[in-house]
C-alpha positions in Angstrom: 15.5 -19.0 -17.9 17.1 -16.4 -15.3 18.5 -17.6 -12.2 15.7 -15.7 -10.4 12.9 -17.1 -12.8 14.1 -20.7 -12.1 14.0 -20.3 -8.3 10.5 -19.0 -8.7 9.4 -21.5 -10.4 10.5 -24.4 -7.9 9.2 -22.3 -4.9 6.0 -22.6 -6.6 5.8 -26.1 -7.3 6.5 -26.4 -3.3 4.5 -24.2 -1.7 1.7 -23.0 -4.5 1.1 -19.9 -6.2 2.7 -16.9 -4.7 0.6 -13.3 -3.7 1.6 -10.2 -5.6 3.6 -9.4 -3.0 5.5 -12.1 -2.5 6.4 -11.8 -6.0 7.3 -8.3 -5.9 9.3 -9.0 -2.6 11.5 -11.5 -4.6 11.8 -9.7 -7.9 13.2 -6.4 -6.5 14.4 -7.4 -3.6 16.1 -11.3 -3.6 19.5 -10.6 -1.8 21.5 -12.3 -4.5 19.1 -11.5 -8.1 16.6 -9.2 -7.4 16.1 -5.7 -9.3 17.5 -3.0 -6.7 19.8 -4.8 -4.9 22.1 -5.8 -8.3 22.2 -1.9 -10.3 21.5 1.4 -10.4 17.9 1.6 -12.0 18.4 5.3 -12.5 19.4 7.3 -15.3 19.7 7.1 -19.6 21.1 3.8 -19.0 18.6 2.4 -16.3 14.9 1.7 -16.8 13.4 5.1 -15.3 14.0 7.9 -14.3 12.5 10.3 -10.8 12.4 14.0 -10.4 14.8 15.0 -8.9 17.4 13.4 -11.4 15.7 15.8 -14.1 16.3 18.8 -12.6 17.5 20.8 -9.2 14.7 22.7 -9.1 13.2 19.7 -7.3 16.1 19.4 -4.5 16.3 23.2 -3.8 12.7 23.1 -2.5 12.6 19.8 -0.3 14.8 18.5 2.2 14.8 14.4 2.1 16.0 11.0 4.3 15.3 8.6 1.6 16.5 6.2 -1.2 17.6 6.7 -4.6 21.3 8.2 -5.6 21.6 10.6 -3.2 20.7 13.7 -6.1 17.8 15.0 -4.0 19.6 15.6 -0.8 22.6 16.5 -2.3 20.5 19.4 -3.5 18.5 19.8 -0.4 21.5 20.1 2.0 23.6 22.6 -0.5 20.1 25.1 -0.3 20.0 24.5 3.2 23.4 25.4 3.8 23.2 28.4 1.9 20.0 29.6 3.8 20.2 28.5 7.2 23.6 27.5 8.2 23.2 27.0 11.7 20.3 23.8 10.4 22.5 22.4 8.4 25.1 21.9 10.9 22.3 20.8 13.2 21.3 17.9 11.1 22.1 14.2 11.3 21.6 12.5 8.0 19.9 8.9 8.2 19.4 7.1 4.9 17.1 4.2 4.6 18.7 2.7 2.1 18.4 -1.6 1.6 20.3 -1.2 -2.4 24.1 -1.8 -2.0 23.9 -0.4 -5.1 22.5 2.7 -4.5 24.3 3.4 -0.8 27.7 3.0 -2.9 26.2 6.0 -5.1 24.6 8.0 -2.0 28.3 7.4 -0.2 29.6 9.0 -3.1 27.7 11.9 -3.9 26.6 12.6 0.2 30.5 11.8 2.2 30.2 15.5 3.5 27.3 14.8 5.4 28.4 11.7 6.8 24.9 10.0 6.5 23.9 6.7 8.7 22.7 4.2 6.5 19.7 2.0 7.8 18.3 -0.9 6.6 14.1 0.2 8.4 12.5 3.3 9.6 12.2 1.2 12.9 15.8 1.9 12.9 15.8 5.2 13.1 17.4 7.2 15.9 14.8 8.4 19.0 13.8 12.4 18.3 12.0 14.9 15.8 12.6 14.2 12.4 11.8 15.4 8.8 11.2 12.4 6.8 10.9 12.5 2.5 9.7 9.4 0.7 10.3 10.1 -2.8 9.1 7.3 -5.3 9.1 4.9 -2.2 5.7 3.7 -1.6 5.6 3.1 -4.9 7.9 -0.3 -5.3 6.9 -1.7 -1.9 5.0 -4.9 -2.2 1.3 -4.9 -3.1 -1.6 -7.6 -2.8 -4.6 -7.6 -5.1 -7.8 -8.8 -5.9 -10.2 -9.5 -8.2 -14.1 -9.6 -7.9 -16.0 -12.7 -9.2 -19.6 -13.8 -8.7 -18.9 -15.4 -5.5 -16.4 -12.2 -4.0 -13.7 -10.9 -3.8 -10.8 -13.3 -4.7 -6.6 -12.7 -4.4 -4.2 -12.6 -7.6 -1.8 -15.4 -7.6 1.6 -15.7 -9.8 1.5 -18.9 -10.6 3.8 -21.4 -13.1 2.6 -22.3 -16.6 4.2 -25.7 -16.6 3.7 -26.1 -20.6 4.4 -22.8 -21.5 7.4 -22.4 -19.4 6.4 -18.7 -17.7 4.7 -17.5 -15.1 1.0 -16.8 -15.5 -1.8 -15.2 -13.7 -3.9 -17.4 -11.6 -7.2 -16.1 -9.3 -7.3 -18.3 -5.6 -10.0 -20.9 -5.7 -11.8 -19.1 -2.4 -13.1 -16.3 -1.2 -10.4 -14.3 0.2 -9.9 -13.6 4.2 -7.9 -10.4 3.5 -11.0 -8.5 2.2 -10.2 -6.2 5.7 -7.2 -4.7 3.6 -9.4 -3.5 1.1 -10.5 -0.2 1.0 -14.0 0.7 1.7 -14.6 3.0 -1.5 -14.0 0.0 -3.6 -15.5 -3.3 -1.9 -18.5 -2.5 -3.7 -16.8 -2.3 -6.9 -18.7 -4.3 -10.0 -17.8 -8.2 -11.0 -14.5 -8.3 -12.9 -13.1 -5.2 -10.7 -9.7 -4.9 -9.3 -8.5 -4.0 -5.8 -5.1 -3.2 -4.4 -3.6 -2.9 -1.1 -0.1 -1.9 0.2 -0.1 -3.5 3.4 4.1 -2.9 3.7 3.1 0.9 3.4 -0.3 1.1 5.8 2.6 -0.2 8.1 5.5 2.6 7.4 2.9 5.5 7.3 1.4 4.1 10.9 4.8 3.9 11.8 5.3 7.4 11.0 2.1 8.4 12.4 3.2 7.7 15.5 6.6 8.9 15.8 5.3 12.1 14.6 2.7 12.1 17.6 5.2 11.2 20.0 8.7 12.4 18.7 7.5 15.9 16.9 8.5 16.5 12.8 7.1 16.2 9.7 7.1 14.0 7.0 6.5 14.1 3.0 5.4 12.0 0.9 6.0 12.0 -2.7 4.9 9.6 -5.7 2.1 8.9 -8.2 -1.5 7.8 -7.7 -5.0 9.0 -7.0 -5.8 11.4 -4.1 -8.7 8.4 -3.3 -8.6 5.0 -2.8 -10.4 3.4 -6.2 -10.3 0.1 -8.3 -8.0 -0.9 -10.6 -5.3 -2.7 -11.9 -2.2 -0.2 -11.9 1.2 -3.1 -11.2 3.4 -2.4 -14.0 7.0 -2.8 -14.9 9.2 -0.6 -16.7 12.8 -1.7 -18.4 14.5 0.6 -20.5 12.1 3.4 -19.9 9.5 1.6 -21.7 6.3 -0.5 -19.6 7.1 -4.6 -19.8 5.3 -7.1 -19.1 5.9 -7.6 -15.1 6.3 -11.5 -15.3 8.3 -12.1 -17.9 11.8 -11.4 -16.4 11.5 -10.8 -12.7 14.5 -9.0 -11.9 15.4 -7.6 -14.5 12.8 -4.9 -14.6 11.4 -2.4 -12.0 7.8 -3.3 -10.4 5.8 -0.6 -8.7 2.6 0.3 -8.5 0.0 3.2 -7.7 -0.4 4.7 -4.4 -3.3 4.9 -2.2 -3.0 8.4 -0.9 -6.2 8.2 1.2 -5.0 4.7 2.5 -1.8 5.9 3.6 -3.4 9.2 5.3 -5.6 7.5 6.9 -3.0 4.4 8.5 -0.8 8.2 9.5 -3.9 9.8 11.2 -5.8 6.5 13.1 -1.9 6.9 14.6 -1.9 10.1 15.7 -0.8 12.2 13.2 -2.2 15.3 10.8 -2.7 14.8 7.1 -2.2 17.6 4.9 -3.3 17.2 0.7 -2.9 15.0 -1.2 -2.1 18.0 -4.0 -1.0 17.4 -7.5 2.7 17.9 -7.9 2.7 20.4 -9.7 0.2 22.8 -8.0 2.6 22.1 -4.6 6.1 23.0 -6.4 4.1 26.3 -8.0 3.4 27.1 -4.6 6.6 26.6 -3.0 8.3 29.0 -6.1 9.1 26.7 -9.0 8.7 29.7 -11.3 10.7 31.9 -9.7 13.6 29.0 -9.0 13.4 28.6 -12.6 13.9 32.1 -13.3 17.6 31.9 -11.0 18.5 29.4 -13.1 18.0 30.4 -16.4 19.6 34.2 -15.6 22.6 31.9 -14.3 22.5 29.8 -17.6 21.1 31.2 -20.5 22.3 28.7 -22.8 20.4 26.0 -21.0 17.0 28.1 -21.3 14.8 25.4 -23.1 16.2 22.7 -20.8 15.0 24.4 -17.6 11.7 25.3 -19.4 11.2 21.3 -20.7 12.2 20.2 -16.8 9.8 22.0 -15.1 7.0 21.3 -18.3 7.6 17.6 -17.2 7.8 18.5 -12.9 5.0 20.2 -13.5 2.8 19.9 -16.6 -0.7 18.2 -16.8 1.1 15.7 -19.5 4.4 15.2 -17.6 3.7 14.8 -13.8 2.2 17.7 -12.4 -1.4 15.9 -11.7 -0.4 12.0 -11.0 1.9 12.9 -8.8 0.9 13.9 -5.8 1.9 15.2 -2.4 0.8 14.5 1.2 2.1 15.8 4.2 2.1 14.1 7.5 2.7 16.5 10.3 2.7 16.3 14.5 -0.4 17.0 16.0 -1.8 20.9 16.1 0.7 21.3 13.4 -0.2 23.9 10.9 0.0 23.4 6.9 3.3 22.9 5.5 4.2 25.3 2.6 2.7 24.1 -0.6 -0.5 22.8 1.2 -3.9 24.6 1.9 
């Protein structure tokens, strides 16, 4: 039994079955055993990998203020250098970064451009901003549901005393959170399940209304469908294969699909503008993946068949062209970003 696992377990036995959330708060986040804050998850020799870590075509075409190793802003700020000089030496590079891990990495790769390291987005310094989330809505804590005869009812981890694990348990009532889920899928048949992010309605309100009062843009990055619908999409992945997400918390990475009309909707009831969702790969075609691949391959011919299999799996219909998506959250009477209708 993990250190984690054990400390789970008693919890339980005190105070009950924990949400989904609560779960995934601990597993990835526990300041002492949890998933991010004791490696680097990236990489051959973590458990998955993102897209900007397979190939710089990604970075050259995005600018971000977000998590991860640092790779995608790295990229970003050497494009952004090269093309508008007088920008570059206008930024001021905040990170929201909670992974000691992972700010060790950023320091590393990102010392140039002296970034500010926060632990919110309600940290950030007052002004415009251009804000990426890349493969970040994804791991924050979810709640779920499933629908019995009597209504909708929450998922609970619970402790399987004679087994020794954690098991899935369903709460005994009704639930009161119904409100969080969405409309399209409250009328969802018996056996249904329903998700909600209520950590990321929160950031993308937050962000709605920064945007509305403070000017910028912000992008949004990750997997999931353009609508809100049912399902049951927590998973965990270790060693760059899917695992079963309670049988080592912390010890694998937990995420789970985005709502994209959710999060639009949090942005715009706050006074933003919602651009997209578009699948990934129609919004890099748009913004010149073809053509950035093209450089790259005149610059490297030996590395042809690389480029060609990185943008394949950026882009593709079987790599993560269509579920990934993009969404755009803008200032008000702002047009479409590049890449968007």
């Amino acid at each position: 039994m993990t250190a984690l696992l054990d400390l789970l377990r008693r919890r339980i036995a005190v105070d009950g079955p924990l949400t989904v959330a609560q779960y995934m708060a601990e597993a990835l986040g526990h300041p002492r055993h949890g998933y991010y804050t004791t490696r680097d998850p990236l990489g051959a020799a973590g458990d998955f990998t993102t897209a900007p870590e397979i190939s710089q075509v990604f970075g050259v075409l995005l600018v971000e203020l977000g998590p991860g190793r640092g790779t995608l802003m790295q990229d970003a700020l050497r494009a952004i250098g090269r093309a508008a000089p007088g920008f570059r030496a206008a930024l001021r590079l905040h990170l929201v970064e909670t992974s000691p891990t992972l700010r060790a990495a950023q320091a590393a790769r990102l010392a140039a451009a002296d970034p500010v390291w926060l632990d919110r987005l309600a940290d950030l310094a007052e002004g415009p901003a251009l804000v990426v989330a890349n493969e970040f809505f994804d791991a924050l804590p979810i709640r779920q549901w499933q629908r019995g005869a009597g209504g909708w009812h929450e998922r609970l981890v619970g402790w399987d005393e004679a087994a020794g694990t954690l098991r899935w348990e369903l709460s005994a009532r009704a639930d009161p959170g119904l409100a969080l889920i969405p409309d399209a899928v409250r009328g969802a048949p018996e056996g249904s399940f329903a998700e909600a992010c209520p950590a990321g309605l929160s950031h993308a309100a937050m962000l709605g209304r920064r945007l509305a009062q403070q000017g910028g843009a912000a992008l949004v990055v990750d997997y999931g469908p353009a609508r809100s619908s049912a399902g049951d999409s927590f998973q965990a992945m270790r060693r760059h294969a899917f695992a079963d997400p309670l049988a080592a918390p912390g010890e694998a990475d937990l995420t789970a699909h985005v709502d994209f009309q959710a999060l639009a909707l949090a942005a715009t009831q706050a006074g933003a503008t919602a651009h997209g969702p578009v699948p990934q790969g129609a919004f890099l075609e748009a913004l010149g993946l073809r053509a950035r691949a093209a450089q790259l391959k005149q610059a490297s011919p030996a590395r042809a068949a690389e480029i060609d299999a990185a943008i394949e799996r950026l882009a593709g219909p079987d790599g993560m062209g269509t579920l990934f998506k993009a969404l755009a959250l803008t200032a008000p009477q702002t047009g479409a970003p590049a890449g968007f209708p």
